[in-house]
LODRENMI-785492 format. One record per residue (C-alpha): residue number from 1; residue in one letter; x, y, z. Coordinates in nm, 4 decimals, m for minus. Layout:
     i   aa          x          y          z
   NUM    a          X          Y          Z
...
This chain:
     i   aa          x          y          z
     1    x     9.7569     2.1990    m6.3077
     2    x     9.5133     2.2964    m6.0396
     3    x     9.1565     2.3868    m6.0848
     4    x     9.2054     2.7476    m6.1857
     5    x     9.4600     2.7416    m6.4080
     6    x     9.2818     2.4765    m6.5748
     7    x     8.9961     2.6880    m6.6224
     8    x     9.2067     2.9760    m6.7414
     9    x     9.3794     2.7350    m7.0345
    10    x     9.0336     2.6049    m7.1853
    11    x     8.9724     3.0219    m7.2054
    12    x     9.2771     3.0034    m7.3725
    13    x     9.2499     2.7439    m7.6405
    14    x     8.8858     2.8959    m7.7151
    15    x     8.9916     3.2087    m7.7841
    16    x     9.2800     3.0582    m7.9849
    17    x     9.0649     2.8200    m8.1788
    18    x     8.7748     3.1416    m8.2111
    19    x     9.1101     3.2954    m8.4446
    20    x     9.1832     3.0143    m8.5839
    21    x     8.8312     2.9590    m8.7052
    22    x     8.7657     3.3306    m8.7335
    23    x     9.0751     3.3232    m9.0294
    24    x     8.9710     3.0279    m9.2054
    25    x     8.5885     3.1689    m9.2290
    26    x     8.6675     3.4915    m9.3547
    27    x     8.8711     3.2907    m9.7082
    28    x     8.5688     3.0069    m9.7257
    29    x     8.3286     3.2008    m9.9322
    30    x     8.5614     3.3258   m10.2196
    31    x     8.8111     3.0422   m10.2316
    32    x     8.6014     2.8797   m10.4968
    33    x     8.5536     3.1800   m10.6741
    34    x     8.9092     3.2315   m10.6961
    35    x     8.9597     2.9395   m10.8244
    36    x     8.6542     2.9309   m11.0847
    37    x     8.8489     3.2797   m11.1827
    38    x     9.1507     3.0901   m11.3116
    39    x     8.8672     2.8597   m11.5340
    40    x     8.6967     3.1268   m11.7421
    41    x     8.3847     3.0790   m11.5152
    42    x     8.3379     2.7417   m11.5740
    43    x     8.1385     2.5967   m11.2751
    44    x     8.1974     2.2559   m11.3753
    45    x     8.5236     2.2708   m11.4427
    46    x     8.6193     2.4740   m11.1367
    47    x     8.4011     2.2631   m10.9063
    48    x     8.6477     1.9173   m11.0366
    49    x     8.9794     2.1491   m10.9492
    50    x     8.8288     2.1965   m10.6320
    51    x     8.7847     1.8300   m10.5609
    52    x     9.1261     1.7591   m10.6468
    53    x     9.2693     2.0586   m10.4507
    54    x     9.0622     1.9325   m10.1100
    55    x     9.1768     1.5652   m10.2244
    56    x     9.5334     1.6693   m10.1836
    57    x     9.4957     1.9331    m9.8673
    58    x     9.3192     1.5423    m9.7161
    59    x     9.6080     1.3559    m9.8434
    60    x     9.8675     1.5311    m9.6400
    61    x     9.6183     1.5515    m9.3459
    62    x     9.6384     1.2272    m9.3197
    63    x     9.9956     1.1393    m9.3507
    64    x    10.1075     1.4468    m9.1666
    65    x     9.8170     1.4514    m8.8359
    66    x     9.9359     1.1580    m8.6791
    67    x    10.3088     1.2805    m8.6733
    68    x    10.1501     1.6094    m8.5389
    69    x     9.9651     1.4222    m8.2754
    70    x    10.2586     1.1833    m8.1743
    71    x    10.5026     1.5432    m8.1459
    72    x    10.2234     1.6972    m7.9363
    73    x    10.2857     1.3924    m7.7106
    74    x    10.6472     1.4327    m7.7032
    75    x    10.7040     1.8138    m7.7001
    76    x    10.3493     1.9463    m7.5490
    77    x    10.0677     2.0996    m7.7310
    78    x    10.1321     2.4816    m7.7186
    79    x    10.4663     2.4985    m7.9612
    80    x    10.2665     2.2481    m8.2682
    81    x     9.9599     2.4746    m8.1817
    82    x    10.2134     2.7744    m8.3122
    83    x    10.3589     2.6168    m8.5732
    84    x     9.9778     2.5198    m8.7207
    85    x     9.9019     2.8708    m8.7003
    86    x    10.2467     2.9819    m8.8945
    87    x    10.2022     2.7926    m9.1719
    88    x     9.8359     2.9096    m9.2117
    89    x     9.9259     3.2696    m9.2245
    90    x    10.1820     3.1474    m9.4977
    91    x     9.9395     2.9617    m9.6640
    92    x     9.6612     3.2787    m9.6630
    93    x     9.9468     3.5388    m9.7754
    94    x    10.0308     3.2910   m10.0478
    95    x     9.6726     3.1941   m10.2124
    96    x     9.5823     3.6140   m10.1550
    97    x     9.9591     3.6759   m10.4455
    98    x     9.8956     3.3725   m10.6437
    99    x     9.8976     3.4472   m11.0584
   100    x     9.7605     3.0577   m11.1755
   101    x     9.6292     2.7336   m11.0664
   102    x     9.9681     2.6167   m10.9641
   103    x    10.0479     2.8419   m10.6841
   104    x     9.7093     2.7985   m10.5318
   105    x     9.8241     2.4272   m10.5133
   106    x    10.1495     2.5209   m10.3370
   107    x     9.9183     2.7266   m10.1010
   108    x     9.7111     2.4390   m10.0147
   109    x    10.0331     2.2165   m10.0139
   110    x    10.1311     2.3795    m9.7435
   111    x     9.8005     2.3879    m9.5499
   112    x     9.7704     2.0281    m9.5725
   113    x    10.1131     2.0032    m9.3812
   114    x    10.0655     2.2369    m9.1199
   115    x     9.6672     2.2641    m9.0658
   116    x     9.6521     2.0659    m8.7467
   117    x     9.4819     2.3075    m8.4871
   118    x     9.2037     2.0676    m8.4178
   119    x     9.4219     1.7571    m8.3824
   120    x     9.6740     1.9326    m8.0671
   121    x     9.3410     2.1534    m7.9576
   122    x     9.1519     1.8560    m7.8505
   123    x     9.4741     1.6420    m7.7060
   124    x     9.4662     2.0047    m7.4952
   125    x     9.1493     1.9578    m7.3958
   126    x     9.1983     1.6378    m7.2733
   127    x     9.5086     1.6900    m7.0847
   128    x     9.3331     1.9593    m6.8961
   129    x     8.9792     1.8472    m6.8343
   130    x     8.8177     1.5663    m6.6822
   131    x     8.7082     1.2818    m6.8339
   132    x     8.3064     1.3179    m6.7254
   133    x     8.3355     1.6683    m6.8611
   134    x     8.4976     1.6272    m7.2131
   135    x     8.1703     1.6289    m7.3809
   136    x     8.0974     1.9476    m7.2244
   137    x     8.4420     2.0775    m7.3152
   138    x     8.4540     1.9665    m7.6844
   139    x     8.1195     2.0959    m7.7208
   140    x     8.2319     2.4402    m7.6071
   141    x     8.5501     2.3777    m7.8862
   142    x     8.2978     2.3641    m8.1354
   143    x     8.1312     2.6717    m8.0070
   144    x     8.4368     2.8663    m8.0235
   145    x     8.4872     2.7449    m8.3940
   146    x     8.1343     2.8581    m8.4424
   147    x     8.1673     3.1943    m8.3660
   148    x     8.4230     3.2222    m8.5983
   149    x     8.1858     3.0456    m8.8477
   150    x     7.9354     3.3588    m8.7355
   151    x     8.2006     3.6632    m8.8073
   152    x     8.4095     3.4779    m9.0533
   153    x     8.2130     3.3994    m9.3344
   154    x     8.0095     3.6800    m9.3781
   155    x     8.2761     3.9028    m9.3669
   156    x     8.4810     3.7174    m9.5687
   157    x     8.1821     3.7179    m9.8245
   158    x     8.1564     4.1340    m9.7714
   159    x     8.5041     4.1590    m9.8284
   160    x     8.4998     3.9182   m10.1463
   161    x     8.2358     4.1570   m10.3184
   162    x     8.4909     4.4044   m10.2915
   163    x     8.8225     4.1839   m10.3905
   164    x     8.8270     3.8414   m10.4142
   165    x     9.1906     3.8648   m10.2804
   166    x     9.0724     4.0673    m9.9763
   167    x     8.9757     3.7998    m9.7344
   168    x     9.2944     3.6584    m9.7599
   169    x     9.4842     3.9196    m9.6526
   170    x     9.2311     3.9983    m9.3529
   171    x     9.2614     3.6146    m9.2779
   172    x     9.6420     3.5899    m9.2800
   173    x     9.6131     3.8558    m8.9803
   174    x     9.3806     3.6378    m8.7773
   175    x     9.6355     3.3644    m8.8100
   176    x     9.9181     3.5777    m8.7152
   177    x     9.6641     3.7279    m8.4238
   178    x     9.6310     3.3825    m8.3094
   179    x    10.0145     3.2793    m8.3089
   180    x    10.0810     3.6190    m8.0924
   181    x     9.7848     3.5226    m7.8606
   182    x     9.9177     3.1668    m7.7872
   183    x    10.2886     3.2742    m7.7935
   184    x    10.2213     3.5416    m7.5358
   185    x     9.9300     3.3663    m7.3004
   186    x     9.8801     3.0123    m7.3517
   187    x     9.9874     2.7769    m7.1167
   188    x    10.1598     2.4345    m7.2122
   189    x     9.8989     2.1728    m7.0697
   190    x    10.1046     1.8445    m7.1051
   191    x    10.4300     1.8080    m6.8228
   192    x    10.7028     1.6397    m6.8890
   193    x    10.6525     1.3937    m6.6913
   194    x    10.3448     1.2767    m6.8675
   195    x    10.5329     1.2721    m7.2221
   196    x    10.5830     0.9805    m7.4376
   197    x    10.8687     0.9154    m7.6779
   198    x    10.8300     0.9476    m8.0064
   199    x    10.7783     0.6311    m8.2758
   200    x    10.7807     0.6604    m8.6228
   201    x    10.6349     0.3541    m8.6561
   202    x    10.3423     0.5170    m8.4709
   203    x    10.3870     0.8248    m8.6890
   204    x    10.3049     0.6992    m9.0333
   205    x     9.9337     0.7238    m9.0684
   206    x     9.8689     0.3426    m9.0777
   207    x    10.0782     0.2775    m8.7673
   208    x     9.8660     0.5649    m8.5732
   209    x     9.5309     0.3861    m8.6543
   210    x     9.6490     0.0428    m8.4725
   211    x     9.5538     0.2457    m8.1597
   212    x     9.1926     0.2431    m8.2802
   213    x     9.1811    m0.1881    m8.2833
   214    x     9.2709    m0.1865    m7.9198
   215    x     8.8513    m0.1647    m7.8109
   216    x     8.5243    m0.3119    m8.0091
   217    x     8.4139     0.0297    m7.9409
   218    x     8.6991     0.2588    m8.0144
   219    x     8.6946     0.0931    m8.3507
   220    x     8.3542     0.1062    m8.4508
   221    x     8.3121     0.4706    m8.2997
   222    x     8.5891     0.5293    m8.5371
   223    x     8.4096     0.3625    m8.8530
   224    x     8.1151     0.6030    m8.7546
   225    x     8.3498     0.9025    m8.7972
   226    x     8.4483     0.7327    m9.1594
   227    x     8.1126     0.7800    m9.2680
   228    x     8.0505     1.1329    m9.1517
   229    x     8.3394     1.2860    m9.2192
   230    x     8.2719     1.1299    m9.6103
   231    x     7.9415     1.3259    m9.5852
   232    x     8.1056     1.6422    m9.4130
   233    x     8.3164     1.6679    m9.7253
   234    x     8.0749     1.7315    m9.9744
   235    x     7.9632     2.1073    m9.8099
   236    x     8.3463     2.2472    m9.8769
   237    x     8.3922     2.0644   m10.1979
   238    x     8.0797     2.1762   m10.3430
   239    x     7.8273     2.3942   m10.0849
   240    x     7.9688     2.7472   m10.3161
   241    x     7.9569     2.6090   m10.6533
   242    x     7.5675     2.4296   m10.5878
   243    x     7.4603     2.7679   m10.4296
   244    x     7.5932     2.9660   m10.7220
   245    x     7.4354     2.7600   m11.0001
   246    x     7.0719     2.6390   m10.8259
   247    x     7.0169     3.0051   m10.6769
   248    x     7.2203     3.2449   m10.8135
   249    x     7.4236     3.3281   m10.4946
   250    x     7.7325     3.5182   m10.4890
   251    x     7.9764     3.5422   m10.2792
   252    x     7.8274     3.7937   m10.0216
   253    x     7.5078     3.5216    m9.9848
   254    x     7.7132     3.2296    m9.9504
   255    x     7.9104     3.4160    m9.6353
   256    x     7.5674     3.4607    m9.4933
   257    x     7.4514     3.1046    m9.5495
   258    x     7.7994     3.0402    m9.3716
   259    x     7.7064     3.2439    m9.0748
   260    x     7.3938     3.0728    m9.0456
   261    x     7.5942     2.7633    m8.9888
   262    x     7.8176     2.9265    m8.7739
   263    x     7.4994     3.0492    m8.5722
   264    x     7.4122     2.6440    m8.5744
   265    x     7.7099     2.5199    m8.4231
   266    x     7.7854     2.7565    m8.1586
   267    x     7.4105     2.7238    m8.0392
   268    x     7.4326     2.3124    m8.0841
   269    x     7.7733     2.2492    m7.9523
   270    x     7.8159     2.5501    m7.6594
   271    x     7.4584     2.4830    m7.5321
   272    x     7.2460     2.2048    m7.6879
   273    x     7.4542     1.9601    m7.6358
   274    x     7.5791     1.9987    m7.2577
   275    x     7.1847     2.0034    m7.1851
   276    x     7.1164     1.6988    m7.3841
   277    x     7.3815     1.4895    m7.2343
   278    x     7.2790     1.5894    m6.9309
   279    x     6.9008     1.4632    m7.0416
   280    x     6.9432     1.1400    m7.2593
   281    x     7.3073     1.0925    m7.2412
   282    x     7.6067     1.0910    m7.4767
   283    x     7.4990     0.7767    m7.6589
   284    x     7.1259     0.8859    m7.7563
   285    x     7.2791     1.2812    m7.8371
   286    x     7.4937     1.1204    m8.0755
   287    x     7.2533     0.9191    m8.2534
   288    x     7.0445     1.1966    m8.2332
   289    x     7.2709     1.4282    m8.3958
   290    x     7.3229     1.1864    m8.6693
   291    x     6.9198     1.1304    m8.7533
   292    x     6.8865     1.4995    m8.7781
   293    x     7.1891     1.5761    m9.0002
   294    x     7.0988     1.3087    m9.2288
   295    x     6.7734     1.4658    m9.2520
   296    x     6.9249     1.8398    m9.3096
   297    x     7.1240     1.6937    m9.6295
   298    x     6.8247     1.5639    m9.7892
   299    x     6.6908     1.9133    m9.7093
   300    x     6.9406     2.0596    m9.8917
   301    x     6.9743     1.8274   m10.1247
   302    x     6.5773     1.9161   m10.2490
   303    x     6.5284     2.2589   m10.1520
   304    x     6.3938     2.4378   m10.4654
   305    x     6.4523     2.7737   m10.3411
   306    x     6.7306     2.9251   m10.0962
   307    x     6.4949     3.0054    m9.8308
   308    x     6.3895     2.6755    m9.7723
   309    x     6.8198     2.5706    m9.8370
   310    x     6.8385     2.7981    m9.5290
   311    x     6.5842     2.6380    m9.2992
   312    x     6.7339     2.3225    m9.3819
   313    x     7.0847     2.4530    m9.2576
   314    x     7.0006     2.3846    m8.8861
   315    x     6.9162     2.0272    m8.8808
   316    x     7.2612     1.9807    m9.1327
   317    x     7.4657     2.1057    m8.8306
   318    x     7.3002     1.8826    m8.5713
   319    x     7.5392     1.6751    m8.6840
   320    x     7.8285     1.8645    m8.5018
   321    x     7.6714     1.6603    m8.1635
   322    x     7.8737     1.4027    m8.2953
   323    x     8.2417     1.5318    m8.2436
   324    x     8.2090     1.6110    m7.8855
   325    x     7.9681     1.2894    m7.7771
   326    x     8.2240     1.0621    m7.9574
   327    x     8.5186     1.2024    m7.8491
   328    x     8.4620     1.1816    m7.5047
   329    x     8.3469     0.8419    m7.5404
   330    x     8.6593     0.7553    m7.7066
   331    x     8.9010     0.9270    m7.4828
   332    x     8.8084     0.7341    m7.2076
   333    x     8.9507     0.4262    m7.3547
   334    x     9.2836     0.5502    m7.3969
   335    x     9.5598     0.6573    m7.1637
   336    x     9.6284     1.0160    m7.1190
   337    x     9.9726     1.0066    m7.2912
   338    x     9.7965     0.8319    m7.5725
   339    x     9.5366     1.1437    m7.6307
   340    x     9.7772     1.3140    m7.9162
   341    x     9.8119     0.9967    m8.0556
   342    x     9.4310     0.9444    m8.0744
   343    x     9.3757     1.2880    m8.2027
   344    x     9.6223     1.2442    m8.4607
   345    x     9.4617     0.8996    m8.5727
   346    x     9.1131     1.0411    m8.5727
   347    x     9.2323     1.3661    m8.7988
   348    x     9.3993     1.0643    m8.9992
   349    x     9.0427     0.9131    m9.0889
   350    x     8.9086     1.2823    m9.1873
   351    x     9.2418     1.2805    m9.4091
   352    x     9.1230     0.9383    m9.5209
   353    x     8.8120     1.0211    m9.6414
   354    x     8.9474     1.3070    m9.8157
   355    x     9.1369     1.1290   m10.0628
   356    x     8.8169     1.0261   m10.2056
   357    x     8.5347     1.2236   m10.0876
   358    x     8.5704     1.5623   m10.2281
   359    x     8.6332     1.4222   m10.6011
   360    x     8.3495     1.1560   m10.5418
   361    x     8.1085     1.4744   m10.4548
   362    x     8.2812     1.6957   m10.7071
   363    x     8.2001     1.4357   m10.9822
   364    x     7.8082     1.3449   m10.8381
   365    x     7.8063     1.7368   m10.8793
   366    x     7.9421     1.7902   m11.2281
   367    x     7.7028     1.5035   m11.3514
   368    x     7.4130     1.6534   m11.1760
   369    x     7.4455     2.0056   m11.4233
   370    x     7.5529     1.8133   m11.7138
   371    x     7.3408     1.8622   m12.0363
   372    x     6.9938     1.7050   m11.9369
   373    x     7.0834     1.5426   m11.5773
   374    x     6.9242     1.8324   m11.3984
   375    x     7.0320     1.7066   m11.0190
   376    x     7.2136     1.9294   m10.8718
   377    x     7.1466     1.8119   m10.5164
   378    x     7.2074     1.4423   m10.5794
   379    x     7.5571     1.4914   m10.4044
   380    x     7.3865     1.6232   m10.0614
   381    x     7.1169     1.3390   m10.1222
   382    x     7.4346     1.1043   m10.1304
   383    x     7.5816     1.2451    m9.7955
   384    x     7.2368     1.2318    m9.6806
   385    x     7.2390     0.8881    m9.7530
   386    x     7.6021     0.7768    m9.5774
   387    x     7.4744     0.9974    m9.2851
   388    x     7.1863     0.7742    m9.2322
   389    x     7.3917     0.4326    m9.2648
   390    x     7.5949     0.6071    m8.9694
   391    x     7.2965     0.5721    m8.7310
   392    x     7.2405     0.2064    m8.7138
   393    x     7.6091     0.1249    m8.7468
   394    x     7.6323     0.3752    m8.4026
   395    x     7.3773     0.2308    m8.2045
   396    x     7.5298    m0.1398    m8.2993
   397    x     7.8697    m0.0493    m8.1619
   398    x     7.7936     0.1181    m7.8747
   399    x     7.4687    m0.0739    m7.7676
   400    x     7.7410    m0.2271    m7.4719
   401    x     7.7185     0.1167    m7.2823
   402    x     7.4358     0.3074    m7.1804
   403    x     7.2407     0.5073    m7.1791
């Protein structure tokens, strides 16, 4: 692929992951309130069902990513990029007609299977860009995601004030938008010639992380990503049901709190970040981004008021320096028929996590309003916490490259 085509597919896979991300914003602010619906309005309650929904959706993330990775590597990225985008439209049209608890779960059943956007999107990436620029590249991923995070949510939290089934409807469309938009334009970015076989050995989720023990540093970058994905879980298992019972918030607030974060990333990863690798480095905008995050969940954690919750919102998403600086790190240690496969193992350890992460925060949470605890925010002060074990474990494990 020469130079201009290769600049036309990254156009490509923005826009597609801008849809992607625009779909999945608009449905974040009322899915909790759809499911607190089906409780009676019992916050507590609602806020455990939600833990064990995300607990499942993380469960088939993990065992079903690496497969999607390992197929990406065998068939190309474009057709599992379609397929991910199929079965979230069916997934949005589903949770918009559902009638109880147990259809939501079928819903999310099937998101857990097919959700895999990110995993092929940054195997794309790779295939297409060079290895100096990937930072640069991911960053501009996240960007894209971002300004889905600015439309998405706020709309989303309009349209939830009207019907909470609205935004489901609205987001189905932005997933079928995006399957006509790569179906019609987007360019497969892995030839033939550069495609592995496929191993189901490789494809269960344990066989897919034996990639990661190949390097000292692919492995501890990847314990890093352990610990802050086990953070990043606690702002969709509880960010809704905390902002609805410390300040009142409903669902039009929340989508604007949302867009704030959307605002965050696309100004962190589509700008910040290319000019402070450029400056310090990957290595000392990673740690950076971690410091900074861990500080924006204690922020949250003890904000009294939502104000001060929303000045705290853009040192939370300094985090987001992390995906791009460590993924271009790590993708240099691989081979490029191996960049599915790493993507897929990666997406694994976010599955990982989730099988504990979103009840462990969903539990912190419940005890926190329980008669007399009066914590609300110890579950942010606990992500908080991981986030800033995540530092010194990243500057130990990559202290061997610099800057």
């Amino acid at each position: 692929m020469t130079a201009q085509p290769r600049a036309a597919a990254r156009i490509f896979v923005y826009v597609f992951i801008f849809l992607d991300s625009l779909s999945f914003g608009i449905m974040l602010p009322v899915f909790p309130k759809l499911v607190e619906s089906f409780t009676d309005g019992d916050t507590g309650e609602a806020a455990l069902i939600m833990g064990l929904f995300t607990t499942v959706w993380a469960f088939l993330q993990f065992a079903f990513s690496p497969m999607v990775g390992l197929l990406s590597d065998r068939f190309g990225r474009r057709p599992l990029l379609l397929i991910s985008t199929v079965g979230l439209s069916l997934n949005y049209a589903l949770t918009a007609l559902a009638t109880s608890l147990a259809w939501l779960f079928v819903a999310r059943v099937i998101s857990g299977i097919t959700a895999a956007s990110f995993t092929t999107a940054g195997a794309y990436i790779a295939d297409i860009t060079p290895p100096e620029r990937r930072a640069a590249a991911w960053g501009k991923v996240g960007a894209a995601w971002g300004l889905g995070f600015i439309i998405g949510p706020g709309v989303g939290g309009v349209l939830g004030g009207v019907d909470l089934r609205l935004p489901f409807w609205i987001a189905m469309g932005m997933a079928l938008a995006a399957t006509a938009f790569g179906w019609s334009v987007m360019p497969e970015s892995l030839p033939p010639e550069k495609r592995a076989q496929f191993s189901w050995l490789k494809a269960n989720p344990f066989g897919s992380l034996t990639l990661i023990k190949r390097h000292r540093e692919l492995g501890g970058l990847s314990a890093v990503n352990v610990l802050v994905q086990t953070a990043n879980h606690s702002l969709p298992a509880i960010f809704v049901f905390y902002a609805g019972y410390r300040y009142q918030w409903d669902s039009t607030w929340v989508g604007y709190a949302l867009t704030v974060v959307g605002i965050c990333v696309i100004v962190i990863q589509g700008g910040l970040a290319k000019v402070l690798v450029k400056w310090i480095g990957e290595r000392a905008t990673m740690m950076t981004g971690l410091s900074v995050g861990a500080l924006g969940f204690f922020g949250i954690a003890s904000a009294p008021t939502g104000a001060l919750l929303f000045a705290a919102l853009p040192f939370l998403q300094a985090m987001s320096l992390f995906g791009p600086t460590s993924f271009a790190q790590m993708t240099r240690l691989v081979e490029p028929h191996e960049q599915g496969q790493l993507q897929g193992a990666q997406n694994a350890i976010m599955g990982l996590t989730g099988l504990f992460a979103p009840a462990m925060f969903s539990w912190v949470f419940s005890m926190g309003i329980a008669d007399g605890a009066n914590l609300p925010g110890g579950a942010f002060a606990l992500a908080g916490a991981l986030l800033a074990l995540a530092v010194p474990l990243g500057a130990v494990v990559t202290q061997t490259r610099r800057p």
